[in-house]
VEXMARGU-275264 format. One record per atom (N, C-alpha, C, CB): x, z, y; residue in one letter. Coordinates in steps of 0.2 Angstrom, whole numbers, padded with zeros to 4 digits, always signed. Glycine has a CB too. Example, Ala and Ser with C-alpha at 12.3 -4.5 7.8 and 13.67 -1.06 7.14 Angstrom:
residues 2
+0066+0039-0028A/+0062+0039-0022A/+0066+0039-0016A/+0057+0045-0022A/+0064+0035-0011S/+0068+0036-0005S/+0064+0039+0000S/+0070+0029-0003S/
This chain:
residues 188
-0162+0711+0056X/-0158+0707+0051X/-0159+0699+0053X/-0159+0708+0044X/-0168+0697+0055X/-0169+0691+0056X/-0165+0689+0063X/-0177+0689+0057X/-0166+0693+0068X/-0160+0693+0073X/-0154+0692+0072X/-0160+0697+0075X/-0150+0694+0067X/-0144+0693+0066X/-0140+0686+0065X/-0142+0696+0061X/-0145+0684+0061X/-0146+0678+0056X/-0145+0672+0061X/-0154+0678+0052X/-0153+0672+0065X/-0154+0667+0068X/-0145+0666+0073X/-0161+0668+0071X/-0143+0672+0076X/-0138+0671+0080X/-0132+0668+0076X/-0137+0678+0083X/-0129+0669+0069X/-0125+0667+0067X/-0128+0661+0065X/-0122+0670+0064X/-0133+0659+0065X/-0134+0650+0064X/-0134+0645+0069X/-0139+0648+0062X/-0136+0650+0075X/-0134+0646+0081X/-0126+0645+0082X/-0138+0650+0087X/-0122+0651+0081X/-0118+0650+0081X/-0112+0644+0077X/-0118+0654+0079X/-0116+0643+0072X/-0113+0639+0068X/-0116+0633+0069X/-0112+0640+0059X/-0119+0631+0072X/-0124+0625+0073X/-0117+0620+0077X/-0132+0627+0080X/-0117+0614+0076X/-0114+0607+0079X/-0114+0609+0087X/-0118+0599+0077X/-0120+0609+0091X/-0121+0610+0099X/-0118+0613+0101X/-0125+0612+0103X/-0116+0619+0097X/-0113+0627+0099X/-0106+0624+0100X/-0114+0633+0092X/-0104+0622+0096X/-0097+0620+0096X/-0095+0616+0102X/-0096+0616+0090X/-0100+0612+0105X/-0099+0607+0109X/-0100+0610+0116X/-0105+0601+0108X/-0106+0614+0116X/-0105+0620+0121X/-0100+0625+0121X/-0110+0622+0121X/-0096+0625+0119X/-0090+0629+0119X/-0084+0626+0124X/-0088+0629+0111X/-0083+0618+0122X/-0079+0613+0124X/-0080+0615+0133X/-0082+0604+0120X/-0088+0615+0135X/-0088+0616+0141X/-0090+0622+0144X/-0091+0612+0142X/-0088+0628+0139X/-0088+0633+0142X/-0081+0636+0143X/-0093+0636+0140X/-0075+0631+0139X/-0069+0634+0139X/-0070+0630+0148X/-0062+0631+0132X/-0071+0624+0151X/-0070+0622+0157X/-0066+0628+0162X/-0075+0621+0159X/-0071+0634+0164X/-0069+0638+0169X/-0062+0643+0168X/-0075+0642+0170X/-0061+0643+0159X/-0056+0649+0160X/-0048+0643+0160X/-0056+0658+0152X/-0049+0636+0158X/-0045+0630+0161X/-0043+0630+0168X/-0049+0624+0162X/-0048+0630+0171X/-0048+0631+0179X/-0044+0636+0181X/-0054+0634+0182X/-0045+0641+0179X/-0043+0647+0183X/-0035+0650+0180X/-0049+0654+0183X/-0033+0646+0174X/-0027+0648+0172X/-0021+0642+0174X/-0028+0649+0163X/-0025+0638+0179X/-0022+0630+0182X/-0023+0633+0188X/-0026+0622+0180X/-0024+0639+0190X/-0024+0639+0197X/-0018+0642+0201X/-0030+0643+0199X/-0015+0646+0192X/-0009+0647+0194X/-0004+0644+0190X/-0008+0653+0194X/+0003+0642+0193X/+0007+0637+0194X/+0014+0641+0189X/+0007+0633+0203X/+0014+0644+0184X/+0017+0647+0179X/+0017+0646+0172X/+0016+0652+0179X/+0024+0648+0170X/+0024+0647+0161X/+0021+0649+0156X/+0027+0648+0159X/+0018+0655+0158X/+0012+0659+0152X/+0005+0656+0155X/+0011+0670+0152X/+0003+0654+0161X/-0001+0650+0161X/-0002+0644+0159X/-0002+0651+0166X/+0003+0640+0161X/+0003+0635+0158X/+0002+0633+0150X/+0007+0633+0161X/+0003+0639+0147X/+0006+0640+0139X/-0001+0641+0137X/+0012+0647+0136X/-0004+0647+0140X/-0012+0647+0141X/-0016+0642+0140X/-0013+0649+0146X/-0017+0640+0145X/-0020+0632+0147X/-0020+0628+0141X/-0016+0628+0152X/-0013+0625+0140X/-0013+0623+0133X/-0019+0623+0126X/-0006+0626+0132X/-0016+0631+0128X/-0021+0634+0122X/-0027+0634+0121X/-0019+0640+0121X/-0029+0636+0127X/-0038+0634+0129X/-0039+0629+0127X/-0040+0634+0135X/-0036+0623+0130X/-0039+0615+0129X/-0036+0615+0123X/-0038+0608+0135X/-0032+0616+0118X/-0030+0613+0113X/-0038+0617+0107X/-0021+0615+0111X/-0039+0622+0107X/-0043+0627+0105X/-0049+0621+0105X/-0044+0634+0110X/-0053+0621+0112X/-0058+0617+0113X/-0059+0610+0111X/-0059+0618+0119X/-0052+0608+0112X/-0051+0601+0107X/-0053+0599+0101X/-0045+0599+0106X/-0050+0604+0098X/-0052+0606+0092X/-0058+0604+0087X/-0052+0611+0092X/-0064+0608+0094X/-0070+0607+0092X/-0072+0602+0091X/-0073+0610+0094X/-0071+0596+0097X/-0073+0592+0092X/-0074+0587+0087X/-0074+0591+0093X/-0069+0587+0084X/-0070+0586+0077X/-0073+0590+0073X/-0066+0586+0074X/-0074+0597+0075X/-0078+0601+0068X/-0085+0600+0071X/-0075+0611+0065X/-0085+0601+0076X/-0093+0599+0076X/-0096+0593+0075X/-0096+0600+0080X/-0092+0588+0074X/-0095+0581+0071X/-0093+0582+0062X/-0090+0573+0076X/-0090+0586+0061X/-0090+0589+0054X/-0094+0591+0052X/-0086+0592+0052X/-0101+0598+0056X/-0102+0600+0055X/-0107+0596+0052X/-0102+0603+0057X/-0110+0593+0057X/-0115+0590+0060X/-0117+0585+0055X/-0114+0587+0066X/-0114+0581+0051X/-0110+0577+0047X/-0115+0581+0040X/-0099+0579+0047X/-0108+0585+0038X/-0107+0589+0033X/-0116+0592+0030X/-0101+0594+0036X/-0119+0596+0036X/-0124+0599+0035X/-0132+0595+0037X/-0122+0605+0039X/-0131+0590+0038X/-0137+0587+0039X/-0140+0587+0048X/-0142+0589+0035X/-0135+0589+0053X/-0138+0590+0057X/-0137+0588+0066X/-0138+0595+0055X/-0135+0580+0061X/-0135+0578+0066X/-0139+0577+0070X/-0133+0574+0065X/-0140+0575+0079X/-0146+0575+0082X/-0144+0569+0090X/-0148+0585+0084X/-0149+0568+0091X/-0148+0562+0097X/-0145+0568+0104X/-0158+0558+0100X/-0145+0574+0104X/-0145+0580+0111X/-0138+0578+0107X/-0150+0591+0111X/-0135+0579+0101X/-0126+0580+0098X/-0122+0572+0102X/-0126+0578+0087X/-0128+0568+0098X/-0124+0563+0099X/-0122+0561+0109X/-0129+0557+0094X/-0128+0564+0114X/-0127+0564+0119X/-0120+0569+0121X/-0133+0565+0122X/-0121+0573+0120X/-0119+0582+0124X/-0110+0579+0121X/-0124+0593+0118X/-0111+0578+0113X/-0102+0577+0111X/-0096+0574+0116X/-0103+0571+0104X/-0099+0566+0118X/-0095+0563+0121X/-0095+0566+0129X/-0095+0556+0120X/-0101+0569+0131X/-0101+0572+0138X/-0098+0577+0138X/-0106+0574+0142X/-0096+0583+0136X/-0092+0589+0134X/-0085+0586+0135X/-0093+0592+0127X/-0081+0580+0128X/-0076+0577+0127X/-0074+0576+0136X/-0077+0571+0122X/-0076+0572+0139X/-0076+0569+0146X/-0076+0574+0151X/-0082+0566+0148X/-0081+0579+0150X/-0080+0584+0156X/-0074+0589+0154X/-0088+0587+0157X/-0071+0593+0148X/-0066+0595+0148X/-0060+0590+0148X/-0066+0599+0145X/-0058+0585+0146X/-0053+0580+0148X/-0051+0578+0157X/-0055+0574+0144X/-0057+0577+0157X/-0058+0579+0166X/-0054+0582+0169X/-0063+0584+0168X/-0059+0588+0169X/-0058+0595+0172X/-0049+0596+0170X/-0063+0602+0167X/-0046+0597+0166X/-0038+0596+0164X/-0035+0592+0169X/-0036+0593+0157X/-0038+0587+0167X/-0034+0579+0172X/-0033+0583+0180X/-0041+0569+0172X/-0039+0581+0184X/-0043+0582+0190X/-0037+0591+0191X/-0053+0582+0189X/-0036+0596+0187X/-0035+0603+0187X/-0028+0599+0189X/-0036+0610+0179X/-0025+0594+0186X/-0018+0593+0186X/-0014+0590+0193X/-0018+0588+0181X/-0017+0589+0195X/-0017+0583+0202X/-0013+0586+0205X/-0024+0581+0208X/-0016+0591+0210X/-0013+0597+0213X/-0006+0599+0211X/-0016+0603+0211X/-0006+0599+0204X/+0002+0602+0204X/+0006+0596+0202X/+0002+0608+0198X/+0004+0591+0204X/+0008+0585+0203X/+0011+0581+0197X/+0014+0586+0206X/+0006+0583+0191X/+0010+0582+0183X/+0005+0576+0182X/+0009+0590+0177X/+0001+0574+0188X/-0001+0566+0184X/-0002+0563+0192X/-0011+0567+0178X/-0002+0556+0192X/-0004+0554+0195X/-0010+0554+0197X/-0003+0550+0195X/-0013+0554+0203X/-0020+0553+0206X/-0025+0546+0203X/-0019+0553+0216X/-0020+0542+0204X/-0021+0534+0203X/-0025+0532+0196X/-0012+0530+0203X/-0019+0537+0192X/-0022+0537+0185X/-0026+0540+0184X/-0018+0539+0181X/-0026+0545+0185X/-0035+0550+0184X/-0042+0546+0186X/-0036+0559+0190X/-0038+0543+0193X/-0044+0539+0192X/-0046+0534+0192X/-0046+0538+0195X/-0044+0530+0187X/-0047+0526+0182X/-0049+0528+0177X/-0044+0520+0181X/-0046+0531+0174X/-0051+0536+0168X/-0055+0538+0169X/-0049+0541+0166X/-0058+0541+0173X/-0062+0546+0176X/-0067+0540+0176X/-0060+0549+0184X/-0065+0536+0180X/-0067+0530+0182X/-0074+0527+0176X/-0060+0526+0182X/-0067+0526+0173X/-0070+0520+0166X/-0075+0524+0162X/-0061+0517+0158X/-0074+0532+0163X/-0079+0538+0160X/-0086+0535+0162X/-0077+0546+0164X/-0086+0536+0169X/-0093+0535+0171X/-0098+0528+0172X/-0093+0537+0178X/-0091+0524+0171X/-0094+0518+0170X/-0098+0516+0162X/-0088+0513+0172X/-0094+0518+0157X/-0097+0519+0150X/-0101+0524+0148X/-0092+0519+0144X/-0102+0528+0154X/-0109+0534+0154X/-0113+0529+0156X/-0109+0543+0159X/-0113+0526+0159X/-0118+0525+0162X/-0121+0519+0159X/-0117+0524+0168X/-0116+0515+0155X/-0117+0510+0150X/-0122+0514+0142X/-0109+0508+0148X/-0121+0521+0142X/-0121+0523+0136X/-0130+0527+0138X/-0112+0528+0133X/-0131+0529+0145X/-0137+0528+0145X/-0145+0523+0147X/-0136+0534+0146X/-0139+0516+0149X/-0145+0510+0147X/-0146+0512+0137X/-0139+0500+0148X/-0139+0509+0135X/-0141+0510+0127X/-0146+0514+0123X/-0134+0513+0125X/-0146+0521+0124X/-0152+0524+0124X/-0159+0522+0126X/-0151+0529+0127X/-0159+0520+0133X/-0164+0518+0135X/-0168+0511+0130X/-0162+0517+0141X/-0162+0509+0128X/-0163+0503+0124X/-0166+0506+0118X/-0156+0498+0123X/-0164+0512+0115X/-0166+0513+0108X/-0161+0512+0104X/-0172+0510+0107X/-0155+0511+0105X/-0150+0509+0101X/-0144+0517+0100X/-0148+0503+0105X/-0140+0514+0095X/-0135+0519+0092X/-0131+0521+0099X/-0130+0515+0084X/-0131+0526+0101X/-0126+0530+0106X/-0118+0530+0104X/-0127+0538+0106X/-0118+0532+0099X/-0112+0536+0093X/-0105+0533+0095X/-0114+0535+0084X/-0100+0536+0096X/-0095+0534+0100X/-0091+0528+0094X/-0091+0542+0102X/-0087+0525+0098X/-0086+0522+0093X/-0078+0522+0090X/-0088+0517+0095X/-0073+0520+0086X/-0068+0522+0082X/-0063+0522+0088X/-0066+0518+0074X/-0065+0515+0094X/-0058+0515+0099X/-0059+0520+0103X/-0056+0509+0102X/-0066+0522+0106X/-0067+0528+0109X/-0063+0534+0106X/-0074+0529+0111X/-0066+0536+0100X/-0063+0541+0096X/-0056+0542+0097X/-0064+0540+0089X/-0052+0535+0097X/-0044+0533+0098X/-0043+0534+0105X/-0040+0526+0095X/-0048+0535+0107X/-0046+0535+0116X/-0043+0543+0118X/-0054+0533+0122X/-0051+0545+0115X/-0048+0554+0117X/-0046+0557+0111X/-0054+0560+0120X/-0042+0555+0106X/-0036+0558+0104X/-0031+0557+0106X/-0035+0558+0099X/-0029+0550+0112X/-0022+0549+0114X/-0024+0554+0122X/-0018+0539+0114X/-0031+0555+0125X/-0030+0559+0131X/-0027+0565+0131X/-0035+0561+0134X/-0031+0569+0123X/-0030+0575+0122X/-0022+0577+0118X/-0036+0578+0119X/-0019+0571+0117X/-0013+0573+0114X/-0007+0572+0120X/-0012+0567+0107X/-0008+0568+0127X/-0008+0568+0132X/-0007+0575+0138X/-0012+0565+0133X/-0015+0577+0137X/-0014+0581+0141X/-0012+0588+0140X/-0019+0581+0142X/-0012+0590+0130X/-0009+0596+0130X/-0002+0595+0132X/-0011+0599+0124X/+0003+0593+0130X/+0011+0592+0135X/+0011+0593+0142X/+0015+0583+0134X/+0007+0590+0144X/+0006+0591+0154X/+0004+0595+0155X/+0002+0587+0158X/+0000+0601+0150X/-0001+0606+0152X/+0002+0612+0149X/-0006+0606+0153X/+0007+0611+0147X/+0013+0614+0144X/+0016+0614+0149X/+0017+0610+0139X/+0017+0609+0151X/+0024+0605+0158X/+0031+0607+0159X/+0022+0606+0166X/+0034+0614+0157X/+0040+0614+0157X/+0044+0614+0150X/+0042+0620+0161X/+0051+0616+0149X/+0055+0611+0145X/+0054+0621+0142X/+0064+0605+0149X/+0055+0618+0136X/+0055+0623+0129X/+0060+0623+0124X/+0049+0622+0126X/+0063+0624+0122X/+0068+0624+0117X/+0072+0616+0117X/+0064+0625+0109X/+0073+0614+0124X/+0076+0608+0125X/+0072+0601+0125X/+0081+0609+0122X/+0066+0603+0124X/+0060+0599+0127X/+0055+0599+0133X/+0056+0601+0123X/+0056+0594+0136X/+0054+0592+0140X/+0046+0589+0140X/+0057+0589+0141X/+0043+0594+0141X/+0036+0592+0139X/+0031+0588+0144X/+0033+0598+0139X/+0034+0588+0151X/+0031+0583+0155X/+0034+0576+0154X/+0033+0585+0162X/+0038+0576+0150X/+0039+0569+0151X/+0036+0566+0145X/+0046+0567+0151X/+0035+0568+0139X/+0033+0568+0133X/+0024+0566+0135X/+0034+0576+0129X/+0022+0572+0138X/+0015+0570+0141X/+0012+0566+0145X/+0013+0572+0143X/+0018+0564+0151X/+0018+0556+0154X/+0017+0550+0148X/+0026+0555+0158X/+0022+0550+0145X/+0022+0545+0140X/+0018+0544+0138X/+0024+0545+0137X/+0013+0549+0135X/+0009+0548+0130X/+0001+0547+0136X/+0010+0557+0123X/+0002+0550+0141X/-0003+0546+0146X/-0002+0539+0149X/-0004+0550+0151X/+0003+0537+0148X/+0004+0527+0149X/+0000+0527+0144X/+0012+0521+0147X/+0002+0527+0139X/-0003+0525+0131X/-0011+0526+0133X/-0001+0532+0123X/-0011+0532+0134X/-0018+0534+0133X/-0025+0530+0138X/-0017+0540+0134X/-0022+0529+0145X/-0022+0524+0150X/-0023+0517+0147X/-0015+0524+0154X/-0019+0513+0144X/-0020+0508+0141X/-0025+0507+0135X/-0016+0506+0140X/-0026+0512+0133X/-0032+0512+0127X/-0039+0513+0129X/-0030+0518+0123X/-0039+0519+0136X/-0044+0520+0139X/-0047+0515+0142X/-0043+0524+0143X/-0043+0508+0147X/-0044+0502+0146X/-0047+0497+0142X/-0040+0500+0146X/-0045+0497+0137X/-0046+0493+0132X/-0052+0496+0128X/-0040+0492+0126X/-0053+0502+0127X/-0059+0504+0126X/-0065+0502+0129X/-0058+0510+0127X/-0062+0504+0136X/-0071+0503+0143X/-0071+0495+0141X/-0069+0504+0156X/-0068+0490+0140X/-0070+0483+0140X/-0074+0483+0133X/-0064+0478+0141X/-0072+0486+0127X/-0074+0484+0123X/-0081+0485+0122X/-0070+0485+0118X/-0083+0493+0126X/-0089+0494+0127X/-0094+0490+0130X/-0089+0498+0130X/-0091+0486+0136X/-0093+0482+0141X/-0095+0476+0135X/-0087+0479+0148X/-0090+0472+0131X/-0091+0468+0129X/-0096+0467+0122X/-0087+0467+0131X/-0098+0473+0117X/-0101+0474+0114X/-0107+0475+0115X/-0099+0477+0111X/-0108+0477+0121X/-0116+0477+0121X/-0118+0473+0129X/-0120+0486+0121X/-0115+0468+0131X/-0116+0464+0137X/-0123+0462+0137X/-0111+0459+0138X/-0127+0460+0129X/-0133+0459+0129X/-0138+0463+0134X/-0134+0460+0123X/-0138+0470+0132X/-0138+0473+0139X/-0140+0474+0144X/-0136+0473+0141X/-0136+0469+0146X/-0135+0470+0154X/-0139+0466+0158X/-0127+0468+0157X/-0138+0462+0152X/-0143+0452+0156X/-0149+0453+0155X/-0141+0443+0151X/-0154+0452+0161X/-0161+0453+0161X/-0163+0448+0160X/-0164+0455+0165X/
Protein backbone atom coordinates (compact mmCIF):
# COMPACT_ATOMS: atom_id res chain seq x y z
CA UNK A 1 0.00 0.00 0.00
CA UNK A 2 3.21 2.32 0.99
CA UNK A 3 4.21 1.49 -2.54
CA UNK A 4 1.13 2.53 -4.14
CA UNK A 5 0.90 5.61 -2.53
CA UNK A 6 4.29 6.81 -2.94
CA UNK A 7 3.74 6.07 -6.91
CA UNK A 8 0.57 8.14 -7.11
CA UNK A 9 2.43 11.11 -5.44
CA UNK A 10 5.01 10.95 -7.61
CA UNK A 11 2.58 10.91 -10.06
CA UNK A 12 0.84 13.91 -9.10
CA UNK A 13 3.97 15.85 -8.23
CA UNK A 14 4.55 19.23 -10.57
CA UNK A 15 8.15 17.43 -12.26
CA UNK A 16 6.02 14.68 -13.24
CA UNK A 17 3.99 16.71 -15.28
CA UNK A 18 7.06 18.46 -16.76
CA UNK A 19 8.57 15.24 -17.44
CA UNK A 20 5.83 14.08 -19.32
CA UNK A 21 6.07 17.36 -21.65
CA UNK A 22 9.45 15.63 -22.61
CA UNK A 23 8.61 12.39 -22.70
CA UNK A 24 5.62 13.13 -25.15
CA UNK A 25 8.99 14.33 -27.49
CA UNK A 26 9.63 10.86 -29.12
CA UNK A 27 5.97 9.65 -29.97
CA UNK A 28 6.02 13.69 -31.65
CA UNK A 29 8.68 12.47 -33.65
CA UNK A 30 7.61 9.41 -34.96
CA UNK A 31 4.04 10.46 -35.70
CA UNK A 32 5.87 13.59 -37.94
CA UNK A 33 7.81 11.05 -39.55
CA UNK A 34 4.76 10.30 -41.40
CA UNK A 35 3.51 12.93 -43.73
CA UNK A 36 -0.64 12.11 -43.28
CA UNK A 37 -3.83 13.26 -41.88
CA UNK A 38 -4.43 10.93 -38.82
CA UNK A 39 -0.91 11.60 -38.18
CA UNK A 40 -0.81 14.87 -38.37
CA UNK A 41 -4.30 14.98 -36.18
CA UNK A 42 -2.19 12.82 -33.91
CA UNK A 43 0.59 14.97 -33.48
CA UNK A 44 -1.66 17.81 -32.81
CA UNK A 45 -2.94 15.91 -30.06
CA UNK A 46 0.21 14.86 -28.49
CA UNK A 47 1.62 18.36 -28.28
CA UNK A 48 -1.65 19.80 -27.45
CA UNK A 49 -1.92 17.04 -24.48
CA UNK A 50 1.70 17.89 -23.39
CA UNK A 51 1.04 21.66 -23.69
CA UNK A 52 -1.44 21.46 -21.50
CA UNK A 53 0.73 20.39 -18.80
CA UNK A 54 2.24 23.15 -18.39
CA UNK A 55 0.04 25.18 -16.84
CA UNK A 56 -1.20 22.48 -14.41
CA UNK A 57 2.02 21.89 -13.23
CA UNK A 58 2.74 25.34 -12.45
CA UNK A 59 -0.83 24.98 -10.78
CA UNK A 60 0.21 22.27 -9.04
CA UNK A 61 3.16 23.50 -7.89
CA UNK A 62 1.48 26.76 -6.89
CA UNK A 63 -1.53 25.28 -5.50
CA UNK A 64 0.28 22.49 -3.20
CA UNK A 65 3.24 24.19 -1.95
CA UNK A 66 5.66 22.65 -4.07
CA UNK A 67 7.30 24.68 -5.76
CA UNK A 68 11.19 23.88 -6.30
CA UNK A 69 14.39 25.52 -7.98
CA UNK A 70 14.79 21.51 -10.20
CA UNK A 71 10.66 23.05 -11.33
CA UNK A 72 11.51 26.30 -11.73
CA UNK A 73 14.72 25.02 -14.07
CA UNK A 74 13.15 21.63 -15.83
CA UNK A 75 9.49 23.85 -16.53
CA UNK A 76 10.88 26.27 -19.16
CA UNK A 77 13.50 23.55 -20.53
CA UNK A 78 10.73 20.98 -21.24
CA UNK A 79 8.50 24.07 -22.71
CA UNK A 80 11.68 24.66 -25.26
CA UNK A 81 12.63 21.35 -25.90
CA UNK A 82 9.02 20.21 -27.01
CA UNK A 83 8.31 23.46 -28.89
CA UNK A 84 11.52 22.55 -30.56
CA UNK A 85 11.25 19.22 -31.36
CA UNK A 86 7.61 20.27 -33.28
CA UNK A 87 9.26 23.22 -34.98
CA UNK A 88 12.70 21.45 -36.02
CA UNK A 89 9.99 17.95 -36.75
CA UNK A 90 8.42 20.65 -39.10
CA UNK A 91 11.20 21.72 -41.45
CA UNK A 92 11.14 18.70 -43.48
CA UNK A 93 7.84 18.80 -44.45
CA UNK A 94 7.97 22.41 -45.40
CA UNK A 95 5.12 23.90 -42.98
CA UNK A 96 7.71 26.41 -41.47
CA UNK A 97 10.42 28.19 -42.52
CA UNK A 98 14.05 27.03 -41.59
CA UNK A 99 14.90 30.87 -41.14
CA UNK A 100 12.28 31.15 -38.66
CA UNK A 101 12.98 28.13 -36.35
CA UNK A 102 16.01 29.56 -36.25
CA UNK A 103 15.86 32.36 -34.49
CA UNK A 104 13.63 30.95 -32.08
CA UNK A 105 15.56 28.25 -31.34
CA UNK A 106 17.99 30.74 -31.40
CA UNK A 107 16.72 33.44 -28.90
CA UNK A 108 15.88 29.95 -26.75
CA UNK A 109 19.49 29.27 -26.18
CA UNK A 110 20.57 32.48 -25.89
CA UNK A 111 18.02 33.30 -22.75
CA UNK A 112 19.09 29.60 -21.41
CA UNK A 113 22.10 30.68 -21.15
CA UNK A 114 21.11 34.01 -19.76
CA UNK A 115 18.85 32.24 -17.27
CA UNK A 116 21.70 30.07 -16.12
CA UNK A 117 24.22 33.18 -15.28
CA UNK A 118 20.97 34.31 -13.27
CA UNK A 119 21.06 31.22 -11.02
CA UNK A 120 24.49 31.40 -10.72
CA UNK A 121 23.85 34.90 -9.61
CA UNK A 122 21.37 33.54 -6.95
CA UNK A 123 18.57 35.26 -8.29
CA UNK A 124 14.70 34.47 -9.26
CA UNK A 125 14.75 32.11 -12.57
CA UNK A 126 10.87 32.10 -12.87
CA UNK A 127 9.75 32.84 -16.27
CA UNK A 128 8.45 35.88 -16.87
CA UNK A 129 4.50 37.14 -17.98
CA UNK A 130 6.10 37.95 -21.71
CA UNK A 131 7.95 34.71 -21.78
CA UNK A 132 4.73 33.08 -20.63
CA UNK A 133 2.97 35.17 -23.71
CA UNK A 134 5.74 33.89 -25.79
CA UNK A 135 4.94 30.16 -25.59
CA UNK A 136 1.32 30.51 -25.52
CA UNK A 137 1.47 32.26 -29.02
CA UNK A 138 4.25 29.18 -30.12
CA UNK A 139 2.05 26.67 -28.92
CA UNK A 140 -1.17 28.22 -30.28
CA UNK A 141 1.07 28.31 -33.61
CA UNK A 142 2.24 25.18 -33.63
CA UNK A 143 -0.80 23.16 -32.93
CA UNK A 144 -2.52 24.48 -36.68
CA UNK A 145 0.89 23.52 -38.35
CA UNK A 146 0.64 20.49 -37.14
CA UNK A 147 -2.83 20.03 -38.09
CA UNK A 148 -1.74 21.41 -41.58
CA UNK A 149 -4.48 20.35 -43.94
CA UNK A 150 -7.86 22.13 -44.53
CA UNK A 151 -10.77 20.64 -42.32
CA UNK A 152 -14.31 21.64 -42.58
CA UNK A 153 -13.07 24.45 -44.93
CA UNK A 154 -10.27 25.48 -42.73
CA UNK A 155 -7.19 25.99 -43.60
CA UNK A 156 -4.99 25.22 -40.89
CA UNK A 157 -1.64 25.94 -42.37
CA UNK A 158 -2.36 29.21 -43.02
CA UNK A 159 -3.98 29.98 -39.63
CA UNK A 160 -0.71 28.58 -38.14
CA UNK A 161 1.63 30.60 -40.30
CA UNK A 162 -0.11 33.52 -39.06
CA UNK A 163 -0.16 32.91 -35.78
CA UNK A 164 3.74 32.01 -36.12
CA UNK A 165 4.51 35.81 -37.56
CA UNK A 166 3.00 36.78 -34.20
CA UNK A 167 4.69 34.46 -32.30
CA UNK A 168 8.18 35.27 -33.96
CA UNK A 169 7.71 38.87 -32.99
CA UNK A 170 6.99 38.27 -29.48
CA UNK A 171 9.69 35.72 -29.22
CA UNK A 172 11.90 38.79 -30.16
CA UNK A 173 10.60 41.10 -27.97
CA UNK A 174 10.69 38.69 -25.24
CA UNK A 175 14.73 37.67 -25.73
CA UNK A 176 15.52 41.52 -25.47
CA UNK A 177 13.47 42.18 -22.66
CA UNK A 178 15.36 39.43 -20.95
CA UNK A 179 18.61 40.86 -22.22
CA UNK A 180 17.63 44.01 -20.98
CA UNK A 181 16.30 43.32 -17.44
CA UNK A 182 19.07 41.85 -16.26
CA UNK A 183 22.15 43.40 -18.31
CA UNK A 184 23.45 44.13 -14.75
CA UNK A 185 24.65 40.80 -15.26
CA UNK A 186 26.52 40.67 -17.83
CA UNK A 187 28.92 43.70 -16.91
CA UNK A 188 31.94 42.64 -14.88
Amino acid sequence: MERRNSIVEWIRHPNSLTLFRVGAMPMLIILLLFENRICSILAALVFSIAAITDYFDGYVARRYHLVSTLGKIMDPLADKLLVSTALIMMIPLERVPAWMICIIIGRELAVNGLRNIIIERGEDVSASQLGKFKTGFQIAAIIPLLIHYTFFGINFQVIGYIILWIALAITLWSGIDYFVRFRRLLEY
